[in-house]
N, C-alpha and C positions, 0 to 999 in steps of 0.2 A: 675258086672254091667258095660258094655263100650260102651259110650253113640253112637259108629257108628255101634256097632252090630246090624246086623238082626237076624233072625232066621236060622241064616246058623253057623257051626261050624269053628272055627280058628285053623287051625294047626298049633300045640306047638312052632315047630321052625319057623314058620312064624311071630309068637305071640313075639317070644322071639328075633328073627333078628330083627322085627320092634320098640318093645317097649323097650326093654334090659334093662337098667340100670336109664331106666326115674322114675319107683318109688322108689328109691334112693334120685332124685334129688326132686321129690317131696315130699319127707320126708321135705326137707328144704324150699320149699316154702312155704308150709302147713301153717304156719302160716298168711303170707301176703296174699295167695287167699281169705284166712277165710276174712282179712281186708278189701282186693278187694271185696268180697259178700256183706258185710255191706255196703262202701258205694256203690255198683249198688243198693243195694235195698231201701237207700234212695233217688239217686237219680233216679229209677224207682218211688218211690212214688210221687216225687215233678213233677215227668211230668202228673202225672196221671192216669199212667201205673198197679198201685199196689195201694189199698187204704193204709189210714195210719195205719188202725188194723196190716192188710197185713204184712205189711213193720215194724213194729212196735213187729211183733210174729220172723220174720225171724231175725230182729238184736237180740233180745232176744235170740234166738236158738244159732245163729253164733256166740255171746259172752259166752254161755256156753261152743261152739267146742273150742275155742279161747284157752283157757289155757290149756287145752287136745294136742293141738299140738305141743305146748312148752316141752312135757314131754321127758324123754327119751323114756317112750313106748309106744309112738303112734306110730301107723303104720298103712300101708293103707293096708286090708284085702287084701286074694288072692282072684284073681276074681271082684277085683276092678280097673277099666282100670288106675286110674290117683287120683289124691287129692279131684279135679273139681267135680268126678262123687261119687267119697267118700262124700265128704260134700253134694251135694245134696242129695245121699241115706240115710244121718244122718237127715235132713233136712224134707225127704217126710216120712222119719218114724215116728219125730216127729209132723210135720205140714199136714201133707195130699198134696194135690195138691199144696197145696199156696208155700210148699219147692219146686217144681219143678223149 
């Protein structure tokens, strides 16, 4: 899943010049995006944006991803563009649209 694809195909070494070695470094952020998710989805709730159920199902989720990326064997699937588009497809498996 990479969230600027259309329905057109990426040539490997296009794929691999441009992205190279970024899920690497996303291994390492993995943790703190998961943190950055929780609080945007609280503070999407306190504007309004997301009711409190909403926001309320996603910090639930994101606390479960939360220890999972600590591990040594997480890793972000092939065919996963980034961490970002990993948790959210962790997210819209578990929550339907509301993980979007």
């Amino acid at each position: 899943m990479k969230l600027w694809q259309k329905d057109t195909a990426v040539d490997k070494a296009v794929e691999q010049f441009t992205v190279g070695k970024d899920k690497e470094f996303d291994q390492l952020l993995a943790p703190f995006d998961v943190l950055g998710n929780i609080a945007h989805a609280k503070m999407l709730a306190s504007v309004g944006l997301l009711t409190a159920e909403e926001a309320n199902q996603l910090v639930k989720s994101l606390q479960k991803i939360y220890p999972k990326t600590l591990g040594v064997d997480f890793a972000i699937p092939e065919g996963m563009e980034d961490i970002h588009s990993y948790v959210e497809y962790l997210l819209t498996q578990e929550l339907g649209d509301t993980g979007k």
